[in-house]
LOVEX-860336 format. One line per field, with one value per residue (C-alpha): residue in three letters; residue number from 1; z, y, x; chain. Coordinates in pm, 1 decimal. Example, Ala and Ser with C-alpha at 12.3 -4.5 7.8 and 13.67 -1.06 7.14 Angstrom:
<pts>
type <- [ALA SER]
seq <- [1 2]
c3 <- [780.0 714.0]
c2 <- [-450.0 -106.0]
c1 <- [1230.0 1367.0]
mol <- [A A]
</pts>
This chain:
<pts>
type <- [UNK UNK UNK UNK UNK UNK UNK UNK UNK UNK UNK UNK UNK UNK UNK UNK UNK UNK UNK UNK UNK UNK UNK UNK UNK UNK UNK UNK UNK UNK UNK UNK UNK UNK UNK UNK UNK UNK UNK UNK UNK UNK UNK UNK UNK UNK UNK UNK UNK UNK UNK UNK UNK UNK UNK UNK UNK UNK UNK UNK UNK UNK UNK UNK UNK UNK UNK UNK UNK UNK UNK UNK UNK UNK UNK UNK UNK UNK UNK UNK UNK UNK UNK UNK UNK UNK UNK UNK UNK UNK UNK UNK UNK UNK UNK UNK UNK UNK UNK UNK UNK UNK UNK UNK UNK UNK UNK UNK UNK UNK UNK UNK UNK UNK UNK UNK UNK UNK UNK UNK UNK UNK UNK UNK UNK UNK UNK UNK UNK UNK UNK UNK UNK UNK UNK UNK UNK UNK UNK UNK UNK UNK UNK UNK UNK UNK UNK UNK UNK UNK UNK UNK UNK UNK UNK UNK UNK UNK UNK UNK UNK UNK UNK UNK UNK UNK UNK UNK UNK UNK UNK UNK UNK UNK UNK UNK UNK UNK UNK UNK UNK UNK UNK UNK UNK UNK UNK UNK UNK UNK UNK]
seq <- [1 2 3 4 5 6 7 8 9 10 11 12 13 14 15 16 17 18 19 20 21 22 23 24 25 26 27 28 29 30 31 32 33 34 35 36 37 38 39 40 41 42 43 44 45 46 47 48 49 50 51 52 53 54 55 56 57 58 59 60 61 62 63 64 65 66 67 68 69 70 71 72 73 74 75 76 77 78 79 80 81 82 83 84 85 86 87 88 89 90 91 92 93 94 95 96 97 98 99 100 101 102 103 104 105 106 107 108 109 110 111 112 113 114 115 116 117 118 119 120 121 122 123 124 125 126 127 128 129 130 131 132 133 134 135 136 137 138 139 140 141 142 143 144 145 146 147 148 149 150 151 152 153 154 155 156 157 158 159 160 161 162 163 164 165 166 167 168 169 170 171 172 173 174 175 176 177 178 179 180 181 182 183 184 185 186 187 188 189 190 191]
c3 <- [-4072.2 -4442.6 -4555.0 -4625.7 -4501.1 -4621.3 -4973.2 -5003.1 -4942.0 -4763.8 -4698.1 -4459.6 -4329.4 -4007.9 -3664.8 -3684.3 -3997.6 -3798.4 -3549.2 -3593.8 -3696.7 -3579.3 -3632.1 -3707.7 -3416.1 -3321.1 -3416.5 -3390.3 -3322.5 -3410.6 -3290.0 -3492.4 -3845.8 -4142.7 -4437.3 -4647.1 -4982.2 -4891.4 -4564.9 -4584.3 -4220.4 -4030.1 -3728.6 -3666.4 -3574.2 -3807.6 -3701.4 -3862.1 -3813.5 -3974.6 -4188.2 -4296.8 -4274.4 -4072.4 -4082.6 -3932.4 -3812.3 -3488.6 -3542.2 -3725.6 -3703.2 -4016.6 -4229.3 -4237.5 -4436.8 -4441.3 -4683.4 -4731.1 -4695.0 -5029.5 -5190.6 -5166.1 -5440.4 -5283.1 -4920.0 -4926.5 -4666.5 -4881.8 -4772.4 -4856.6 -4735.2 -4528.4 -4467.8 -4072.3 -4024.0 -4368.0 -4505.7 -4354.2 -4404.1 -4517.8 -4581.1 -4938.1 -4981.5 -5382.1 -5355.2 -5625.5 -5601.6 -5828.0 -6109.8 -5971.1 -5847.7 -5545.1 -5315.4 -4977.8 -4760.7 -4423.2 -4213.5 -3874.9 -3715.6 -3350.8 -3394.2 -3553.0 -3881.2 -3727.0 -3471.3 -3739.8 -3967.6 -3706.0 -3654.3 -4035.2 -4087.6 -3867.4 -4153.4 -4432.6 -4182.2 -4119.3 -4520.8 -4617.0 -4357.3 -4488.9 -4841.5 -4709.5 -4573.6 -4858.7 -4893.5 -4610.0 -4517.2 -4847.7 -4783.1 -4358.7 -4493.5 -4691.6 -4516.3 -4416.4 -4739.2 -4878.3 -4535.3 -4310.6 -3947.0 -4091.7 -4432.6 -4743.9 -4958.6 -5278.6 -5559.6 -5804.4 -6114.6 -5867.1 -5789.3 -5536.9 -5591.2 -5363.5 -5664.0 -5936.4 -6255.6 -6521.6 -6727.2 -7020.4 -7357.4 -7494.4 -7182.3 -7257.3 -6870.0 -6737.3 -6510.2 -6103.8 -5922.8 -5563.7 -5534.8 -5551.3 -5186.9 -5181.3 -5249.8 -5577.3 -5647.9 -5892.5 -5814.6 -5849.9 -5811.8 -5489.7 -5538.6]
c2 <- [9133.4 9117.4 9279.8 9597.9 9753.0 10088.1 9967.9 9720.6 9686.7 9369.6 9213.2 8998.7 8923.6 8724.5 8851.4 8842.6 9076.3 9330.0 9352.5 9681.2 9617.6 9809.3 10181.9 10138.3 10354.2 10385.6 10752.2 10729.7 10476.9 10539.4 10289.2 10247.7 10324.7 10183.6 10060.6 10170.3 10026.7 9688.7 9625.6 9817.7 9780.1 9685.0 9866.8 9866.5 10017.8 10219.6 10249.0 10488.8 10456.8 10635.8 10384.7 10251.0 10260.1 9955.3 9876.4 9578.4 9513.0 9480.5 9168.7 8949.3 9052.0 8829.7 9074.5 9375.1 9595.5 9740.5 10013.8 10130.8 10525.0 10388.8 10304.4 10600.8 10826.8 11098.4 11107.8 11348.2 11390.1 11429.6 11374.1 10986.9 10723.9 10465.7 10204.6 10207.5 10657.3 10736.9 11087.4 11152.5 11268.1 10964.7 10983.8 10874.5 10690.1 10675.0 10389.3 10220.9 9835.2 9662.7 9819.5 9762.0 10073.2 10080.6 10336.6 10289.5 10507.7 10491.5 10625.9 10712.5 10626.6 10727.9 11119.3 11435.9 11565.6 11831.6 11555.7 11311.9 11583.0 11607.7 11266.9 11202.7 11510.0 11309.4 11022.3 11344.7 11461.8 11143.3 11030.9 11447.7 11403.8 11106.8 11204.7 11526.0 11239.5 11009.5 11073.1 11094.5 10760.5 10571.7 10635.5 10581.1 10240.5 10185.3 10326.1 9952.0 9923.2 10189.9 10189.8 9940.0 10073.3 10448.1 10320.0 10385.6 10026.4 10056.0 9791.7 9664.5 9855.9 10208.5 10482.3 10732.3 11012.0 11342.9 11571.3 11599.5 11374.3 11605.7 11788.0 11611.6 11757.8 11883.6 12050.5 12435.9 12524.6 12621.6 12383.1 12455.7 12363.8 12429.2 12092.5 11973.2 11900.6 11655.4 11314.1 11222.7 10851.5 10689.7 10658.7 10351.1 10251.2 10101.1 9853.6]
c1 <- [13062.3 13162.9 12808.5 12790.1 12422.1 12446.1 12507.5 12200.7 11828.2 11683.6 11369.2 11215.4 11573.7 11637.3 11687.9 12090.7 12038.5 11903.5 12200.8 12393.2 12765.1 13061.0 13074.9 12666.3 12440.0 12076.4 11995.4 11596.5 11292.0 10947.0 10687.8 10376.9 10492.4 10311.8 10482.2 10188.7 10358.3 10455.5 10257.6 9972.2 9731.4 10032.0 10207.7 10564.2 10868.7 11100.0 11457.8 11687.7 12053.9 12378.6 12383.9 12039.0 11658.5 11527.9 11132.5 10959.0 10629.7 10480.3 10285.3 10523.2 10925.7 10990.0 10842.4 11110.5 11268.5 11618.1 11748.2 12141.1 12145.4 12365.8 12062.8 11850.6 11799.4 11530.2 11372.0 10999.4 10760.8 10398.3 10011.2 9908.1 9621.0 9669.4 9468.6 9469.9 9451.9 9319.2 9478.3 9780.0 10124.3 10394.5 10803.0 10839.5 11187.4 11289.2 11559.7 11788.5 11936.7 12074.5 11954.3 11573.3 11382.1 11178.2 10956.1 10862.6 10641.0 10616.6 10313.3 10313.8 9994.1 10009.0 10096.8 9982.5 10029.1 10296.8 10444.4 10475.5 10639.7 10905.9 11006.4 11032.1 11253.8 11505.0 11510.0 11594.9 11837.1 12015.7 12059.0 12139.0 12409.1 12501.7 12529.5 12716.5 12977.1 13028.0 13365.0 13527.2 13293.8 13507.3 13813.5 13793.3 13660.8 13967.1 14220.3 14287.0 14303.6 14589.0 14804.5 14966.2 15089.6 15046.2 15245.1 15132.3 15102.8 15253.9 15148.4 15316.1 15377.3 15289.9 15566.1 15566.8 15797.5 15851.0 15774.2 15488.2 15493.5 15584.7 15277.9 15107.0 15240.3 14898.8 14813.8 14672.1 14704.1 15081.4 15173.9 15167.0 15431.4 15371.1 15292.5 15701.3 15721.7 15414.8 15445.0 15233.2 15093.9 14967.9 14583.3 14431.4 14036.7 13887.3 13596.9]
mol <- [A A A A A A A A A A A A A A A A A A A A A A A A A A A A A A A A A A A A A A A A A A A A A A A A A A A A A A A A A A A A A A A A A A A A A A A A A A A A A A A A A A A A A A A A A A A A A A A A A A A A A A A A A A A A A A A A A A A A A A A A A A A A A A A A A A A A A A A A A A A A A A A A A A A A A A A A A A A A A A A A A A A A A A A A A A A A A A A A A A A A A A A A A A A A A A A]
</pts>
Protein backbone atom coordinates (compact mmCIF):
# COMPACT_ATOMS: atom_id res chain seq x y z
CA UNK A 1 0.00 0.00 0.00
CA UNK A 2 1.59 3.35 -0.99
CA UNK A 3 -1.02 5.39 1.35
CA UNK A 4 -0.11 6.40 4.32
CA UNK A 5 -3.33 6.16 6.98
CA UNK A 6 -1.87 7.57 9.92
CA UNK A 7 -0.99 10.74 8.08
CA UNK A 8 -4.55 11.50 6.52
CA UNK A 9 -8.25 11.71 7.31
CA UNK A 10 -10.88 10.02 4.96
CA UNK A 11 -14.42 9.95 4.43
CA UNK A 12 -16.95 7.79 3.17
CA UNK A 13 -14.07 5.65 1.68
CA UNK A 14 -14.67 2.21 0.10
CA UNK A 15 -14.47 -1.12 1.69
CA UNK A 16 -10.69 -1.84 0.48
CA UNK A 17 -9.89 1.53 2.36
CA UNK A 18 -10.77 0.13 5.44
CA UNK A 19 -8.39 -2.94 5.22
CA UNK A 20 -5.53 -2.64 7.75
CA UNK A 21 -2.04 -2.54 5.98
CA UNK A 22 1.08 -4.17 7.17
CA UNK A 23 2.42 -3.35 10.59
CA UNK A 24 -1.39 -1.74 11.18
CA UNK A 25 -3.41 -3.87 14.29
CA UNK A 26 -6.90 -3.94 15.72
CA UNK A 27 -6.38 -2.51 19.28
CA UNK A 28 -10.23 -1.88 20.20
CA UNK A 29 -13.96 -2.08 18.73
CA UNK A 30 -16.84 -0.40 20.13
CA UNK A 31 -20.24 -1.21 18.64
CA UNK A 32 -22.89 1.41 18.79
CA UNK A 33 -20.91 4.65 18.67
CA UNK A 34 -22.46 7.81 17.38
CA UNK A 35 -20.68 10.18 15.30
CA UNK A 36 -22.70 12.97 16.82
CA UNK A 37 -20.91 15.71 14.49
CA UNK A 38 -21.18 14.31 11.15
CA UNK A 39 -23.84 11.53 11.58
CA UNK A 40 -25.89 12.53 14.16
CA UNK A 41 -28.95 9.51 15.01
CA UNK A 42 -26.78 6.90 13.57
CA UNK A 43 -25.16 3.74 15.28
CA UNK A 44 -21.94 2.34 14.39
CA UNK A 45 -18.82 0.89 15.14
CA UNK A 46 -15.61 2.82 16.07
CA UNK A 47 -12.38 1.01 15.54
CA UNK A 48 -9.21 2.27 16.95
CA UNK A 49 -5.97 0.95 15.72
CA UNK A 50 -2.09 1.94 16.29
CA UNK A 51 -2.39 3.78 13.56
CA UNK A 52 -5.81 5.49 13.07
CA UNK A 53 -9.38 6.13 14.23
CA UNK A 54 -11.90 4.19 11.99
CA UNK A 55 -15.81 5.11 12.31
CA UNK A 56 -18.61 3.77 10.18
CA UNK A 57 -22.11 3.29 10.64
CA UNK A 58 -24.22 0.45 11.23
CA UNK A 59 -26.87 1.13 8.71
CA UNK A 60 -24.96 2.18 5.70
CA UNK A 61 -20.93 1.15 5.61
CA UNK A 62 -20.40 3.84 2.85
CA UNK A 63 -20.64 6.46 5.26
CA UNK A 64 -17.22 6.21 7.37
CA UNK A 65 -14.71 7.99 8.73
CA UNK A 66 -11.00 7.37 9.15
CA UNK A 67 -8.51 9.68 11.02
CA UNK A 68 -4.39 9.36 10.99
CA UNK A 69 -3.24 9.36 14.78
CA UNK A 70 -0.96 11.98 12.38
CA UNK A 71 -3.74 14.15 12.16
CA UNK A 72 -4.88 14.66 15.59
CA UNK A 73 -4.17 17.64 17.46
CA UNK A 74 -6.17 16.96 21.02
CA UNK A 75 -8.31 13.80 22.09
CA UNK A 76 -11.07 14.92 25.38
CA UNK A 77 -13.66 12.97 26.82
CA UNK A 78 -16.53 15.91 27.86
CA UNK A 79 -20.52 15.67 28.55
CA UNK A 80 -22.49 16.37 25.03
CA UNK A 81 -26.19 15.60 23.50
CA UNK A 82 -26.90 13.25 21.22
CA UNK A 83 -29.67 12.88 19.38
CA UNK A 84 -30.40 9.04 20.01
CA UNK A 85 -29.31 9.02 24.40
CA UNK A 86 -29.67 12.73 25.00
CA UNK A 87 -26.87 14.02 27.69
CA UNK A 88 -24.14 11.93 27.71
CA UNK A 89 -20.48 11.75 27.79
CA UNK A 90 -18.64 11.97 24.00
CA UNK A 91 -14.64 11.68 22.97
CA UNK A 92 -13.96 14.97 21.29
CA UNK A 93 -11.17 14.44 18.53
CA UNK A 94 -9.51 18.08 17.50
CA UNK A 95 -7.88 16.96 14.09
CA UNK A 96 -5.73 18.91 11.46
CA UNK A 97 -5.54 18.00 7.42
CA UNK A 98 -4.34 19.73 5.07
CA UNK A 99 -4.46 22.88 6.46
CA UNK A 100 -8.46 22.34 7.16
CA UNK A 101 -9.56 21.85 10.82
CA UNK A 102 -12.01 19.38 11.91
CA UNK A 103 -13.76 17.88 15.30
CA UNK A 104 -15.41 14.77 15.61
CA UNK A 105 -17.24 13.36 18.62
CA UNK A 106 -18.16 10.13 19.04
CA UNK A 107 -20.99 8.89 21.47
CA UNK A 108 -21.37 5.69 22.80
CA UNK A 109 -24.91 4.78 23.10
CA UNK A 110 -25.16 1.30 24.57
CA UNK A 111 -23.09 1.88 27.99
CA UNK A 112 -22.91 3.96 31.06
CA UNK A 113 -21.47 7.16 31.67
CA UNK A 114 -18.46 5.30 33.70
CA UNK A 115 -18.39 2.24 31.07
CA UNK A 116 -18.32 4.55 28.26
CA UNK A 117 -15.54 6.64 30.04
CA UNK A 118 -13.47 3.52 29.95
CA UNK A 119 -13.65 2.49 26.51
CA UNK A 120 -12.88 6.07 25.25
CA UNK A 121 -9.79 6.36 27.49
CA UNK A 122 -8.45 3.47 25.23
CA UNK A 123 -8.72 5.98 22.06
CA UNK A 124 -6.44 8.79 24.47
CA UNK A 125 -4.30 5.92 25.30
CA UNK A 126 -3.70 4.62 21.88
CA UNK A 127 -2.87 8.32 20.09
CA UNK A 128 -0.69 9.45 23.68
CA UNK A 129 1.21 6.28 22.92
CA UNK A 130 1.44 7.08 19.65
CA UNK A 131 2.66 10.53 19.97
CA UNK A 132 5.12 9.12 22.71
CA UNK A 133 6.44 6.95 19.48
CA UNK A 134 6.77 9.40 16.73
CA UNK A 135 10.18 9.04 16.36
CA UNK A 136 11.22 5.94 16.55
CA UNK A 137 7.87 5.26 14.15
CA UNK A 138 9.92 7.82 11.28
CA UNK A 139 12.86 6.56 11.14
CA UNK A 140 11.70 2.44 11.33
CA UNK A 141 9.70 3.74 8.25
CA UNK A 142 12.78 4.92 6.59
CA UNK A 143 15.23 2.78 7.50
CA UNK A 144 14.55 1.32 3.91
CA UNK A 145 15.23 4.39 3.11
CA UNK A 146 18.96 5.34 4.65
CA UNK A 147 20.33 1.53 4.58
CA UNK A 148 20.67 -1.24 2.11
CA UNK A 149 21.54 -4.92 3.59
CA UNK A 150 22.52 -3.08 7.05
CA UNK A 151 24.64 -0.34 4.77
CA UNK A 152 24.37 2.99 5.23
CA UNK A 153 23.43 4.82 1.58
CA UNK A 154 25.54 7.61 0.96
CA UNK A 155 24.29 10.34 -1.69
CA UNK A 156 25.94 12.22 -3.73
CA UNK A 157 27.67 15.27 -2.54
CA UNK A 158 27.44 13.38 1.42
CA UNK A 159 30.70 12.25 3.39
CA UNK A 160 30.97 10.02 6.14
CA UNK A 161 34.07 10.28 8.09
CA UNK A 162 35.13 8.25 11.43
CA UNK A 163 35.66 11.55 13.35
CA UNK A 164 33.58 14.86 13.99
CA UNK A 165 33.56 17.74 11.35
CA UNK A 166 35.61 20.32 12.90
CA UNK A 167 33.67 23.17 15.16
CA UNK A 168 32.10 26.24 13.50
CA UNK A 169 34.42 29.34 14.02
CA UNK A 170 31.86 31.55 15.94
CA UNK A 171 30.98 28.87 18.23
CA UNK A 172 30.94 30.26 22.16
CA UNK A 173 30.77 26.51 23.50
CA UNK A 174 34.34 24.46 23.60
CA UNK A 175 34.07 21.84 21.42
CA UNK A 176 33.45 17.97 22.75
CA UNK A 177 35.31 15.54 21.43
CA UNK A 178 34.26 12.25 22.76
CA UNK A 179 32.47 11.85 19.81
CA UNK A 180 35.96 10.98 17.54
CA UNK A 181 35.25 7.33 17.35
CA UNK A 182 31.64 7.75 15.86
CA UNK A 183 31.03 8.04 12.43
CA UNK A 184 29.39 11.61 11.65
CA UNK A 185 27.11 12.27 8.39
CA UNK A 186 25.91 14.78 6.83
CA UNK A 187 22.08 14.86 7.70
CA UNK A 188 19.80 15.27 5.14
CA UNK A 189 15.74 15.70 5.33
CA UNK A 190 13.29 12.77 4.80
CA UNK A 191 9.92 13.68 3.16
Amino acid sequence: MDQVEDSEILFDMSAEKFELRRGEFEIRSIDNIEDTRGHSGQKGRLLVTNLRIIWSSQKNPRDNTSIGHNCVTSIDIRKTYSRLRGQTEAVFVDTQFNSSTFEFIYTDLEHIVSTSTRLFTTVQAVHRCYDSSRMYRDVKMRDEAITREKELIVLPKEQVSLSPPPPPPSTATPYISSWTATATVALRRWM
